[in-house]
Structure formats: C-alpha cells, structure tokens
mmCIF file of the N, C-alpha and C atoms, coordinates in Angstrom:
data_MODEL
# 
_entry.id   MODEL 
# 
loop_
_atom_site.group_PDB 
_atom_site.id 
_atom_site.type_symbol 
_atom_site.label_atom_id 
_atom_site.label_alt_id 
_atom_site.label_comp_id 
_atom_site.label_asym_id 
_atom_site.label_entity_id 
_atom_site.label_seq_id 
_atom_site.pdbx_PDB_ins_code 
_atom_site.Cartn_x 
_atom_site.Cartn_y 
_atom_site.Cartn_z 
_atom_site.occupancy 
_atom_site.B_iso_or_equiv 
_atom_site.pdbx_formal_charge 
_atom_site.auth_seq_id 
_atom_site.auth_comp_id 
_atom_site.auth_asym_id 
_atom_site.auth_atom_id 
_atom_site.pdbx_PDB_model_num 
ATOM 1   N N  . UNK A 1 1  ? -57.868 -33.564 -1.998  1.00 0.00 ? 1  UNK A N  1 
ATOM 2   C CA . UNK A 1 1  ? -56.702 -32.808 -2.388  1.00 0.00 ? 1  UNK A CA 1 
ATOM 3   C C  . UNK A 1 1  ? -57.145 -31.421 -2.823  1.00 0.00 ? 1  UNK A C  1 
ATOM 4   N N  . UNK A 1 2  ? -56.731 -30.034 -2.154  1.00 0.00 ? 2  UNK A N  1 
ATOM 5   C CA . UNK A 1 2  ? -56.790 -28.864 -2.693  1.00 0.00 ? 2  UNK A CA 1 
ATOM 6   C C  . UNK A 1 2  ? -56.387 -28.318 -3.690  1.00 0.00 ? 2  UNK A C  1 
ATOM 7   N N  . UNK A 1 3  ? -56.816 -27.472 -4.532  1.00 0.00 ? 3  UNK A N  1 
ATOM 8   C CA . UNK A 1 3  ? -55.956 -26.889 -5.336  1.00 0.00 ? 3  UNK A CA 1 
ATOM 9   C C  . UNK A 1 3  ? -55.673 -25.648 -5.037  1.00 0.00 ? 3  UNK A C  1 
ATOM 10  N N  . UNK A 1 4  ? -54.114 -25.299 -4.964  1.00 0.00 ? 4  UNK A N  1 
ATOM 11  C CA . UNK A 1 4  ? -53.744 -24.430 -4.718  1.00 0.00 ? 4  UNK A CA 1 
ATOM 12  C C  . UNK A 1 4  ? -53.656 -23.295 -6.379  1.00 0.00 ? 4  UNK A C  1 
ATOM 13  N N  . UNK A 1 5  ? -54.092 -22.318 -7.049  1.00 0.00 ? 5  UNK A N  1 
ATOM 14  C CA . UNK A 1 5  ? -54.006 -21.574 -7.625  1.00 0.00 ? 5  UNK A CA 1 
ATOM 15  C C  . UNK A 1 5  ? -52.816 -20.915 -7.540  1.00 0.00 ? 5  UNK A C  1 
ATOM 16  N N  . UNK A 1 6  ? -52.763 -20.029 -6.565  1.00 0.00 ? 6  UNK A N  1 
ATOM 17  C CA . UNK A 1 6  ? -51.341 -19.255 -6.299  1.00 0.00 ? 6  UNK A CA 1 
ATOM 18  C C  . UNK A 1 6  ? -49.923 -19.736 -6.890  1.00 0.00 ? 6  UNK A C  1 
ATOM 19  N N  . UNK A 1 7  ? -49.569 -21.482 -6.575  1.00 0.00 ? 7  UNK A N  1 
ATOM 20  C CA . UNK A 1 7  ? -49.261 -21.896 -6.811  1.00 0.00 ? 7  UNK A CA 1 
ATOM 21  C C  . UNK A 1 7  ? -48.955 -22.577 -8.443  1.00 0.00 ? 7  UNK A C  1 
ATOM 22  N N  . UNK A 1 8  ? -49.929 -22.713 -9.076  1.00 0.00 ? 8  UNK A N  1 
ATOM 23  C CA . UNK A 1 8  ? -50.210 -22.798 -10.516 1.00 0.00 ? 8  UNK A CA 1 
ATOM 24  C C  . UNK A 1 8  ? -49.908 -21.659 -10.960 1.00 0.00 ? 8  UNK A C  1 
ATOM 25  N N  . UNK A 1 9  ? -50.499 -20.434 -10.817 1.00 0.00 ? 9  UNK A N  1 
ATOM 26  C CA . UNK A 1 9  ? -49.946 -18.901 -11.272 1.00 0.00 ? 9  UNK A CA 1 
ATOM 27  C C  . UNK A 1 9  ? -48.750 -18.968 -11.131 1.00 0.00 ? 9  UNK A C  1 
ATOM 28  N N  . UNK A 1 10 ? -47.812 -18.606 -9.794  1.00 0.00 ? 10 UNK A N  1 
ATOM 29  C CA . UNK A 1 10 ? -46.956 -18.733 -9.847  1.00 0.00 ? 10 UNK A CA 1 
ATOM 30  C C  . UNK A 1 10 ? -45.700 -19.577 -10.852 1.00 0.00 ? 10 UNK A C  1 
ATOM 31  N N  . UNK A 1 11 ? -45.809 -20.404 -11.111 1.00 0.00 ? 11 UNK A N  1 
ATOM 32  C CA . UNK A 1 11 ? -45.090 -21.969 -12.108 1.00 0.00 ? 11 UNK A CA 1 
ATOM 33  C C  . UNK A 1 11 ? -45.213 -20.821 -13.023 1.00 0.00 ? 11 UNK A C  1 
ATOM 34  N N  . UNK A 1 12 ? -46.317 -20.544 -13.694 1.00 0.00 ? 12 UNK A N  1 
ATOM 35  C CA . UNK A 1 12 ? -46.942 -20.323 -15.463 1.00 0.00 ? 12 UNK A CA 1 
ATOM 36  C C  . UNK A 1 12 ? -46.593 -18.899 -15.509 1.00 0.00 ? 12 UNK A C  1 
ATOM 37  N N  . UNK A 1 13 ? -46.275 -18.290 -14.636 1.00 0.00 ? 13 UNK A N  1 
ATOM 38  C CA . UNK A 1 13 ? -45.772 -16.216 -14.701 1.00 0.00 ? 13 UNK A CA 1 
ATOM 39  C C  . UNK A 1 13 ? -43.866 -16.167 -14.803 1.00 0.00 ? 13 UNK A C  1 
ATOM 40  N N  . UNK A 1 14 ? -43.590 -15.415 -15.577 1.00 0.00 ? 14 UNK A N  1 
ATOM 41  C CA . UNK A 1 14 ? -42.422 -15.045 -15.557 1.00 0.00 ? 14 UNK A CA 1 
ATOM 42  C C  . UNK A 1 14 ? -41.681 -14.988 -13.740 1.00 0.00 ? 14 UNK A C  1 
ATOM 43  N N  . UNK A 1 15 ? -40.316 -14.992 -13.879 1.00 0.00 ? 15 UNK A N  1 
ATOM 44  C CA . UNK A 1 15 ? -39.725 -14.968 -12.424 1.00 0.00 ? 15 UNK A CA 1 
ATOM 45  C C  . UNK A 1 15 ? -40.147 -13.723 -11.669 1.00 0.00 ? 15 UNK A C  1 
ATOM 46  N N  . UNK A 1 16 ? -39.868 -12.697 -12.417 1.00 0.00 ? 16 UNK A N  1 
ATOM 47  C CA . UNK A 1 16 ? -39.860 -11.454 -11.827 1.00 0.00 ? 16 UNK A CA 1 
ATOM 48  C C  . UNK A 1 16 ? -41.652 -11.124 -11.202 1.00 0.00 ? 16 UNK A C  1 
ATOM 49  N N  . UNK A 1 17 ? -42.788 -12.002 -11.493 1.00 0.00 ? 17 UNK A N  1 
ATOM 50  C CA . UNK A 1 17 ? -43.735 -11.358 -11.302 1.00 0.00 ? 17 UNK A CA 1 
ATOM 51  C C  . UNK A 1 17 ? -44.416 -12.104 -9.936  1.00 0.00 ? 17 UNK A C  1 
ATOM 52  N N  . UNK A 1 18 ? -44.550 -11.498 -8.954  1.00 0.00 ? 18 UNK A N  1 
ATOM 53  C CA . UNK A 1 18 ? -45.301 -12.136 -7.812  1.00 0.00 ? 18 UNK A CA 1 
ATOM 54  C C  . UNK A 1 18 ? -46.832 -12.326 -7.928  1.00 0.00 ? 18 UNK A C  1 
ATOM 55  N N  . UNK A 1 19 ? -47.277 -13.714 -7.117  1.00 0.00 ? 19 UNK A N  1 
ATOM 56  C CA . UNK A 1 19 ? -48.786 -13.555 -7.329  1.00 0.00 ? 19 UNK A CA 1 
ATOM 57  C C  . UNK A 1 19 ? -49.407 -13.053 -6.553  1.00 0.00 ? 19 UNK A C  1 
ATOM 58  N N  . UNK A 1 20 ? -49.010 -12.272 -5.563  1.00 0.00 ? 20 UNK A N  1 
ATOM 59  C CA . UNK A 1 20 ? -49.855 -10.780 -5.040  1.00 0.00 ? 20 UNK A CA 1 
ATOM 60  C C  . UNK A 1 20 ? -50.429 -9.492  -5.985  1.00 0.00 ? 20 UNK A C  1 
ATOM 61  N N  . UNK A 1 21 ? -48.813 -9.317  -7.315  1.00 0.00 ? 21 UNK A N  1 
ATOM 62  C CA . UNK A 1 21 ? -49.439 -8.374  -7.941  1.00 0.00 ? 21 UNK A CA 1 
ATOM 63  C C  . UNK A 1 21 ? -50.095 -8.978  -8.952  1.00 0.00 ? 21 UNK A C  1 
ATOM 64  N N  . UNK A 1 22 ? -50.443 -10.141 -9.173  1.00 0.00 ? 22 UNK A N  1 
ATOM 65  C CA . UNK A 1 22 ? -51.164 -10.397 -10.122 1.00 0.00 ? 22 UNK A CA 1 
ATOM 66  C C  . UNK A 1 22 ? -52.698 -9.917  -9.565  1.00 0.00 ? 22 UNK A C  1 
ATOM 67  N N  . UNK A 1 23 ? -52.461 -10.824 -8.168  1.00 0.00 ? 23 UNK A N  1 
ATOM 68  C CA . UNK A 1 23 ? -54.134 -10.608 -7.746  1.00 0.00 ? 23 UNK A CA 1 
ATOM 69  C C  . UNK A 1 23 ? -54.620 -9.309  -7.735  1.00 0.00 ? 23 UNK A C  1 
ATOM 70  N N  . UNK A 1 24 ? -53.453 -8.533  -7.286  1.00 0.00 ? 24 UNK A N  1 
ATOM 71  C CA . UNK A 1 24 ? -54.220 -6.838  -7.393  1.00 0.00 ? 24 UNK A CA 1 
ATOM 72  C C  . UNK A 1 24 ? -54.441 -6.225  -8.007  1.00 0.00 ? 24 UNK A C  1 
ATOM 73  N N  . UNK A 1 25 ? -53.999 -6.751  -9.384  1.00 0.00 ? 25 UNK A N  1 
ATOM 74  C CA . UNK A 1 25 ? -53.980 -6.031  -10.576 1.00 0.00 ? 25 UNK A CA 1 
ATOM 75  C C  . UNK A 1 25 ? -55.477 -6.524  -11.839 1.00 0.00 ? 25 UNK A C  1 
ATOM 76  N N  . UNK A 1 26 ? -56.093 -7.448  -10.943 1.00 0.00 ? 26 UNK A N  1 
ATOM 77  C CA . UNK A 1 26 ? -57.227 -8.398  -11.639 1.00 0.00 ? 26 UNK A CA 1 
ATOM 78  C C  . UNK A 1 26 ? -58.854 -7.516  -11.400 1.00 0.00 ? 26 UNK A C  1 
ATOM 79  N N  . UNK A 1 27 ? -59.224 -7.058  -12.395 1.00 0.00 ? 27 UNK A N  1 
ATOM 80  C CA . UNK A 1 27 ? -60.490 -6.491  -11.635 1.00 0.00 ? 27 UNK A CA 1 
ATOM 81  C C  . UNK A 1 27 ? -61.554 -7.331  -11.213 1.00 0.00 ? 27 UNK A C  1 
ATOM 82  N N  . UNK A 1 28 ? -62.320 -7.136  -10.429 1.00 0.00 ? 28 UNK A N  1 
ATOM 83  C CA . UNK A 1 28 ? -63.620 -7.645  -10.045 1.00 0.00 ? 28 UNK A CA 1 
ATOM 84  C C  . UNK A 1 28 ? -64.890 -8.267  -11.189 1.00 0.00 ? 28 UNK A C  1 
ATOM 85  N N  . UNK A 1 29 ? -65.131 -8.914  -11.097 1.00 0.00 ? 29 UNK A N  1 
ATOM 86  C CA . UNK A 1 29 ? -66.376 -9.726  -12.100 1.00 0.00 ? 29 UNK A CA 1 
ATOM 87  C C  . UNK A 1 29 ? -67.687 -8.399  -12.381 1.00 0.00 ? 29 UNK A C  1 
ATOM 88  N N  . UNK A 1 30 ? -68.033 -8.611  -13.783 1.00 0.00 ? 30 UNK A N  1 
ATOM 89  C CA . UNK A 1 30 ? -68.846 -7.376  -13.638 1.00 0.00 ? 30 UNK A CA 1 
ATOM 90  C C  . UNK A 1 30 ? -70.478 -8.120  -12.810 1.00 0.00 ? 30 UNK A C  1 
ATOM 91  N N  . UNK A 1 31 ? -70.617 -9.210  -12.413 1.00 0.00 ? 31 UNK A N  1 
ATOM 92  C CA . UNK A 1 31 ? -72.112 -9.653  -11.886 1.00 0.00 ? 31 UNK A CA 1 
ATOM 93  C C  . UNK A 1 31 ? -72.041 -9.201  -9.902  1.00 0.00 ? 31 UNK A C  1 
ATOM 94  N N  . UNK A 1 32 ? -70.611 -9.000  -9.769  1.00 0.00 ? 32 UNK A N  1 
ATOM 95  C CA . UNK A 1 32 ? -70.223 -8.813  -8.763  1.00 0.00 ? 32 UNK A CA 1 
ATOM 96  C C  . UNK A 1 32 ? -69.965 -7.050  -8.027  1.00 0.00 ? 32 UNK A C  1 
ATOM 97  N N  . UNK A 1 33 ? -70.543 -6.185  -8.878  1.00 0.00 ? 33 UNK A N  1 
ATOM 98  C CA . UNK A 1 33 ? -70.171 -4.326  -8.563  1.00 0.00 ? 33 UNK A CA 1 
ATOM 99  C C  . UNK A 1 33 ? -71.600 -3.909  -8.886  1.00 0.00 ? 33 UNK A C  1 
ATOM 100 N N  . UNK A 1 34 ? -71.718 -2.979  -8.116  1.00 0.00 ? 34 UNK A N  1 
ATOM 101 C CA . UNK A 1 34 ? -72.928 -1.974  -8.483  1.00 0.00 ? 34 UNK A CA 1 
ATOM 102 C C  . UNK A 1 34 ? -74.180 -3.082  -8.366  1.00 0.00 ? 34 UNK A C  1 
ATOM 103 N N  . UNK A 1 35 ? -74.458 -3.825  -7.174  1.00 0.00 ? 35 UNK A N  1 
ATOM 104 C CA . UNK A 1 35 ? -75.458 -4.276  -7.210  1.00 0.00 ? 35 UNK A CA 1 
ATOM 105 C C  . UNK A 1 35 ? -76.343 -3.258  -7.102  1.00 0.00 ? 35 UNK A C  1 
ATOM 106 N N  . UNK A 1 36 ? -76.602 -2.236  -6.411  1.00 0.00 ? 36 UNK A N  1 
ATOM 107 C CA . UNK A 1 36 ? -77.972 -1.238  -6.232  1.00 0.00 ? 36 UNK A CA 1 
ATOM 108 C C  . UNK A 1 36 ? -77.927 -0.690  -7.524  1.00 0.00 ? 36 UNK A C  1 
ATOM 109 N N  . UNK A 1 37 ? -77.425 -0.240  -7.678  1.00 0.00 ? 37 UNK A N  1 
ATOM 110 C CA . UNK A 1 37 ? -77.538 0.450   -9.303  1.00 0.00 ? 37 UNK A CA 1 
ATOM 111 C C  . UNK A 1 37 ? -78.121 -0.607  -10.283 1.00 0.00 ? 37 UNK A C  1 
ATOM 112 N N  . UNK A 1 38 ? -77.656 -1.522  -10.257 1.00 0.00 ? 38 UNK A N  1 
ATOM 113 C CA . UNK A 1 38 ? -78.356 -2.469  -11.374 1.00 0.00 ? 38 UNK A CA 1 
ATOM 114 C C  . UNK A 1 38 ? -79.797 -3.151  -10.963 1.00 0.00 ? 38 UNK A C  1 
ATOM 115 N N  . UNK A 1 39 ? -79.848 -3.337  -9.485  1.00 0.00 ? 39 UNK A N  1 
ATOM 116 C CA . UNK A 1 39 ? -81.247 -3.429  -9.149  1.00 0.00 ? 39 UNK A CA 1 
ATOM 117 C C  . UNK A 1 39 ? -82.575 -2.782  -9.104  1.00 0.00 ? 39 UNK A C  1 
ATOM 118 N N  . UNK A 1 40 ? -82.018 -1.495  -9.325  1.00 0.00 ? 40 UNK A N  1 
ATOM 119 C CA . UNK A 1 40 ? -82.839 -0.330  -9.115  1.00 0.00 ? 40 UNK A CA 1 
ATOM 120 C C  . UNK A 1 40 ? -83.302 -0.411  -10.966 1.00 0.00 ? 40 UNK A C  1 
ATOM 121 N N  . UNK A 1 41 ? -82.300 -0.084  -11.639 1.00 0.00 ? 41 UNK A N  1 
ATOM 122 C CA . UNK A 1 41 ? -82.673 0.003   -13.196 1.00 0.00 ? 41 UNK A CA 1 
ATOM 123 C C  . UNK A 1 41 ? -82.953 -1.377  -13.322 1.00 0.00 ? 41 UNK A C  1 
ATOM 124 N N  . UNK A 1 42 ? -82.717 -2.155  -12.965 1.00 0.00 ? 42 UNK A N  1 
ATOM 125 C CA . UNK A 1 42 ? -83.651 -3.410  -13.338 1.00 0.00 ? 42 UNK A CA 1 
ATOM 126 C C  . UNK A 1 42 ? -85.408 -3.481  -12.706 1.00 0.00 ? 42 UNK A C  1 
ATOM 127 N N  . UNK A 1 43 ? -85.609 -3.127  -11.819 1.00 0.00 ? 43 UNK A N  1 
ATOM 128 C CA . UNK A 1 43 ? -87.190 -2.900  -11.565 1.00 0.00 ? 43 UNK A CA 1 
ATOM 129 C C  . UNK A 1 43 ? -87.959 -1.809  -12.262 1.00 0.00 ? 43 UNK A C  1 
ATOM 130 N N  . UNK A 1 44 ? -87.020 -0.663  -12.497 1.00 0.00 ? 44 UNK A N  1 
ATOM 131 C CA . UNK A 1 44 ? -87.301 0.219   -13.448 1.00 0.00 ? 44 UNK A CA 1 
ATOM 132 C C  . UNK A 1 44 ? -88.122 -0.333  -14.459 1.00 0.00 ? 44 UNK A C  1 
ATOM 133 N N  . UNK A 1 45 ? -86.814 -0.768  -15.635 1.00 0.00 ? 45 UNK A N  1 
ATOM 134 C CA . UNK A 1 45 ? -87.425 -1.194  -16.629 1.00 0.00 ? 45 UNK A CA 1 
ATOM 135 C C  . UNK A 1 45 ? -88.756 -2.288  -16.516 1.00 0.00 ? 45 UNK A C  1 
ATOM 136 N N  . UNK A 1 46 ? -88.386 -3.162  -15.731 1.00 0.00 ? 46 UNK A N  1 
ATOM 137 C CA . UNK A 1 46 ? -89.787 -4.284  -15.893 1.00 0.00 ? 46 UNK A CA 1 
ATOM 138 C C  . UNK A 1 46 ? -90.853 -3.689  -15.438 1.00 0.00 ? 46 UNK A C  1 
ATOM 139 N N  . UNK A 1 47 ? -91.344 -2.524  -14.624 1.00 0.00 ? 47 UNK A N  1 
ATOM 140 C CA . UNK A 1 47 ? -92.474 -1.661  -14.703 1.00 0.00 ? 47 UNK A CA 1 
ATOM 141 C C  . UNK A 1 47 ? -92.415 -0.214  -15.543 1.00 0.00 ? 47 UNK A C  1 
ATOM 142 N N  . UNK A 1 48 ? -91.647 -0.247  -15.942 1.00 0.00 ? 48 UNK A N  1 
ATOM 143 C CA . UNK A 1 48 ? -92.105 1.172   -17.169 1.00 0.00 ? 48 UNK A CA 1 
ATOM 144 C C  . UNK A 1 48 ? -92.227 0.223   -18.256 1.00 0.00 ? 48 UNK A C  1 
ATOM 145 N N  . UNK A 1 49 ? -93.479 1.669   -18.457 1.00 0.00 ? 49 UNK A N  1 
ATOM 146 C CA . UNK A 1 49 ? -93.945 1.210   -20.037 1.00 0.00 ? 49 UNK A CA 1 
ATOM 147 C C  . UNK A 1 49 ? -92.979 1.236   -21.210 1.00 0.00 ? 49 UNK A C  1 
ATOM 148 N N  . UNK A 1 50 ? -92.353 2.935   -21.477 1.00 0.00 ? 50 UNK A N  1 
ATOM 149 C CA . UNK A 1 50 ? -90.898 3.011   -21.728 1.00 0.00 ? 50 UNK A CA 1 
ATOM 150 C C  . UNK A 1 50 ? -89.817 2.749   -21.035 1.00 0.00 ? 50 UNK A C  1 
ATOM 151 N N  . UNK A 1 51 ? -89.416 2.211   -20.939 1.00 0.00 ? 51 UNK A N  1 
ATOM 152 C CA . UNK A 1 51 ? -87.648 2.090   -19.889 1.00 0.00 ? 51 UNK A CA 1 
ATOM 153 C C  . UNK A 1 51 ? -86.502 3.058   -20.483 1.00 0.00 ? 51 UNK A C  1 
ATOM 154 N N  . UNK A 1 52 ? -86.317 2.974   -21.381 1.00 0.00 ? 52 UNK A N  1 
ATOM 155 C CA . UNK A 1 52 ? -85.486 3.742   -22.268 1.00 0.00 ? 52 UNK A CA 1 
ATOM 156 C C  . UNK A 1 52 ? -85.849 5.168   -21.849 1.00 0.00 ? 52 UNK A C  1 
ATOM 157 N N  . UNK A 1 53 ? -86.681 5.692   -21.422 1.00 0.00 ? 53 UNK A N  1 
ATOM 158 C CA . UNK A 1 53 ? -86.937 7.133   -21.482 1.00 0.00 ? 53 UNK A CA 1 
ATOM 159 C C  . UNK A 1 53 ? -87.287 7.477   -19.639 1.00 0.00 ? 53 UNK A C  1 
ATOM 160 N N  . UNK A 1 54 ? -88.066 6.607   -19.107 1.00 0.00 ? 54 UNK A N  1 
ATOM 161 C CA . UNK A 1 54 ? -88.364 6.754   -17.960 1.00 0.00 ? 54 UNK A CA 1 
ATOM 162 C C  . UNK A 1 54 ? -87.175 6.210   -17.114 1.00 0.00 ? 54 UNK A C  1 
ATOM 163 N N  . UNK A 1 55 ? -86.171 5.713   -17.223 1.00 0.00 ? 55 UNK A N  1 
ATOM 164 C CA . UNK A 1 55 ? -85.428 5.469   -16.128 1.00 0.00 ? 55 UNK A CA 1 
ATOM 165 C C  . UNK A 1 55 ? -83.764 5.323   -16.841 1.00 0.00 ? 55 UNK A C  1 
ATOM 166 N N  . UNK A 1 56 ? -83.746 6.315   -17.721 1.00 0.00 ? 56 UNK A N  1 
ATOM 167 C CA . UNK A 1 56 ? -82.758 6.975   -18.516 1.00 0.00 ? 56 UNK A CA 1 
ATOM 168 C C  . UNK A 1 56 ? -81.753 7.281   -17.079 1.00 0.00 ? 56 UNK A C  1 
ATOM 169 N N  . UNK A 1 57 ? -81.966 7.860   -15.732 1.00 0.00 ? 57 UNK A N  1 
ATOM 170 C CA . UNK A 1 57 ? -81.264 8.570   -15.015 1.00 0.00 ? 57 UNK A CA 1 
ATOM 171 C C  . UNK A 1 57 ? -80.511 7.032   -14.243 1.00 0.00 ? 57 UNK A C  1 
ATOM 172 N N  . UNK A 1 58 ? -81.588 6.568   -14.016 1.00 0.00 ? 58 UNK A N  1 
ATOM 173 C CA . UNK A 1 58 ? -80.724 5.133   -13.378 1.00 0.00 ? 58 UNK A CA 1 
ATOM 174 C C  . UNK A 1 58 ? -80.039 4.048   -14.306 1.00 0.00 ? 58 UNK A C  1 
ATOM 175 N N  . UNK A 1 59 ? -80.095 3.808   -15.416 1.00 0.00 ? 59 UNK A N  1 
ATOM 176 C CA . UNK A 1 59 ? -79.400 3.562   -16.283 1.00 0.00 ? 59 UNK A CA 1 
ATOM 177 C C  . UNK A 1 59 ? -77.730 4.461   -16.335 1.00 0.00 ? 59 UNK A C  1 
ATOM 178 N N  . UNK A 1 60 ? -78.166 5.469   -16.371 1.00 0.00 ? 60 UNK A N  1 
ATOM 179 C CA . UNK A 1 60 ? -76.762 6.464   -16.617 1.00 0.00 ? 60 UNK A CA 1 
ATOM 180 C C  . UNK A 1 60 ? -75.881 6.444   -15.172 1.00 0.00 ? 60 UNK A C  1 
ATOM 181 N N  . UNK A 1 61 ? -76.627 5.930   -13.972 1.00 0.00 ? 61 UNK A N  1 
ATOM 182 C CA . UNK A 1 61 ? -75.919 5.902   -12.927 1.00 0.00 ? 61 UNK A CA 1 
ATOM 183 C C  . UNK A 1 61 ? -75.284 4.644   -12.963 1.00 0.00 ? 61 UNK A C  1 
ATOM 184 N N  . UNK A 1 62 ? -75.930 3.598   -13.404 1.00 0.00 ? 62 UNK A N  1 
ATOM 185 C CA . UNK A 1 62 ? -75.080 2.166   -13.369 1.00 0.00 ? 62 UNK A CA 1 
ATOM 186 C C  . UNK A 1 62 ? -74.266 1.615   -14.357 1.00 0.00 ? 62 UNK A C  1 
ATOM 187 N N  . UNK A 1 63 ? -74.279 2.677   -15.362 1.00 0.00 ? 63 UNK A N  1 
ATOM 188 C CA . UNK A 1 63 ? -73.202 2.731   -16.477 1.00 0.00 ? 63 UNK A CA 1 
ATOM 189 C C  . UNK A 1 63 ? -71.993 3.577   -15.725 1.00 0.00 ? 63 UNK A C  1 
ATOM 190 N N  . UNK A 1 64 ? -72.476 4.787   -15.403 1.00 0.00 ? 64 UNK A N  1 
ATOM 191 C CA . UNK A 1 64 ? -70.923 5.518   -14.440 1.00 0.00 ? 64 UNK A CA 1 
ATOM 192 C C  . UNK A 1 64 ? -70.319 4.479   -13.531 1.00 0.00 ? 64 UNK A C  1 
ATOM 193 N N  . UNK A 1 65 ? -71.396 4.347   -12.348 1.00 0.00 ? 65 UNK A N  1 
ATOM 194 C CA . UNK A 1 65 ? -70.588 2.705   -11.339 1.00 0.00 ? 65 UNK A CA 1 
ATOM 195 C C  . UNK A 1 65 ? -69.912 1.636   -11.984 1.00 0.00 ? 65 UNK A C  1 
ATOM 196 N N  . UNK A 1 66 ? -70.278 0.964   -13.078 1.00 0.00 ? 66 UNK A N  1 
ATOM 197 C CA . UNK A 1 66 ? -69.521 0.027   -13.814 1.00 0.00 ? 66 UNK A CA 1 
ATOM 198 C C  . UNK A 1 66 ? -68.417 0.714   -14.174 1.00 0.00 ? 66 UNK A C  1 
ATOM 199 N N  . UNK A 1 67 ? -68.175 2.207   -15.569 1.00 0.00 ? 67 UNK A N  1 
ATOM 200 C CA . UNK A 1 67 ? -66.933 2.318   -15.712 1.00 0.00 ? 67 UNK A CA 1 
ATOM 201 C C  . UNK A 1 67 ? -65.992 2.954   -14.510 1.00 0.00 ? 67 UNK A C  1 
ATOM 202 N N  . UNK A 1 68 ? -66.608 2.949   -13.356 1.00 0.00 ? 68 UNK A N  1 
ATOM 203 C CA . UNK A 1 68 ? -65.368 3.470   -12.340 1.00 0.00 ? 68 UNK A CA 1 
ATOM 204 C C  . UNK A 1 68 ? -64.435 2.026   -11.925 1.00 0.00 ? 68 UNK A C  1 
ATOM 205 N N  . UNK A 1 69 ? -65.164 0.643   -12.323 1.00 0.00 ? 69 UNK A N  1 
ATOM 206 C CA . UNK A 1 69 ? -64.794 -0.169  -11.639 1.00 0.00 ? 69 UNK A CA 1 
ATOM 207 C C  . UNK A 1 69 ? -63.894 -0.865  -13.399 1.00 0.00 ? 69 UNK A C  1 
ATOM 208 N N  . UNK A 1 70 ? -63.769 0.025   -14.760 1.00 0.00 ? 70 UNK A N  1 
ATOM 209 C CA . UNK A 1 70 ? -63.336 -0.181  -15.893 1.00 0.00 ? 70 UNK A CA 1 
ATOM 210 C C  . UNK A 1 70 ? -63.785 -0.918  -16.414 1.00 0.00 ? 70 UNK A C  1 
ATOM 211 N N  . UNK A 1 71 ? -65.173 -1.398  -16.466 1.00 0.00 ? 71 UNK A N  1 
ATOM 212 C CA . UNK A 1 71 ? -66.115 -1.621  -17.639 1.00 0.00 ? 71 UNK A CA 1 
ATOM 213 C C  . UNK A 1 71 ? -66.651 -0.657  -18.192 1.00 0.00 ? 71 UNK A C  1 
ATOM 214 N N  . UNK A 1 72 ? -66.307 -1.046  -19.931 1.00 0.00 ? 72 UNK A N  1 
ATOM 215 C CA . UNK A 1 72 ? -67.126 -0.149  -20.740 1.00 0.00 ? 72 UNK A CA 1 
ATOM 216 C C  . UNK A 1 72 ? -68.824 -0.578  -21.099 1.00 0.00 ? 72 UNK A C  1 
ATOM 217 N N  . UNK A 1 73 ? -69.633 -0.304  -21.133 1.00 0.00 ? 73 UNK A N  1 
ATOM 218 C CA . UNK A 1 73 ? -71.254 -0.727  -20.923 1.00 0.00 ? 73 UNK A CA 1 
ATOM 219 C C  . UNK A 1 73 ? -71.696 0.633   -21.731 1.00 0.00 ? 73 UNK A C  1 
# 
C-alpha cells in the first residue's frame, strides 16, 4: 500500500490552500544546495593548518550560496 502525501496534506490544510502551492512554497533541505561550495571548504579546512584564515574566501562563498537558497549560516 502507498502512501500518498499530497493527499494527507491536502485533508490537514485549510480549503482554500492547494498542495501545489504548498510544495512550491517549501524550500530545499540544506544537505541538499551548494554541494561544490561546501566540498571545496570542506577539503580546505581538513588540510589547512588554519582554516579559519586560509580558506576564509570559500567559506564566505558557501555562506552566500546557502543564504540565496534562505538559510541563515
């Protein structure tokens, strides 16, 4: 037996609200955006001696990519 979601949303949301705009209105998982950005500052850090200072620039890039997608980090 499947479970239909849509269906469950639907029941549990007011009349007026469709579950299209729910779905579009849901952002994305943060383990799921900016994979290069977070891969890049993640090898960073595990080979710098400082991370904090040496890869300050890729850090600041995968903090911008996250809040475009409205995580604060």
């Amino acid at each position: 037996m499947a479970f239909d979601l849509s269906q469950e949303v639907s029941q549990n949301m007011p009349k007026d609200v469709k579950v299209s705009e729910v779905q579009q209105t849901s952002k994305p998982k943060p383990c799921c955006v900016c994979l290069d950005e977070k891969t890049a500052r993640d090898e960073c850090m595990l080979v710098s001696e400082d991370g904090r200072k040496q890869c300050a620039d890729l850090i600041s890039s995968y903090k911008s990519c996250m809040k475009e997608y409205g995580f604060n980090v």
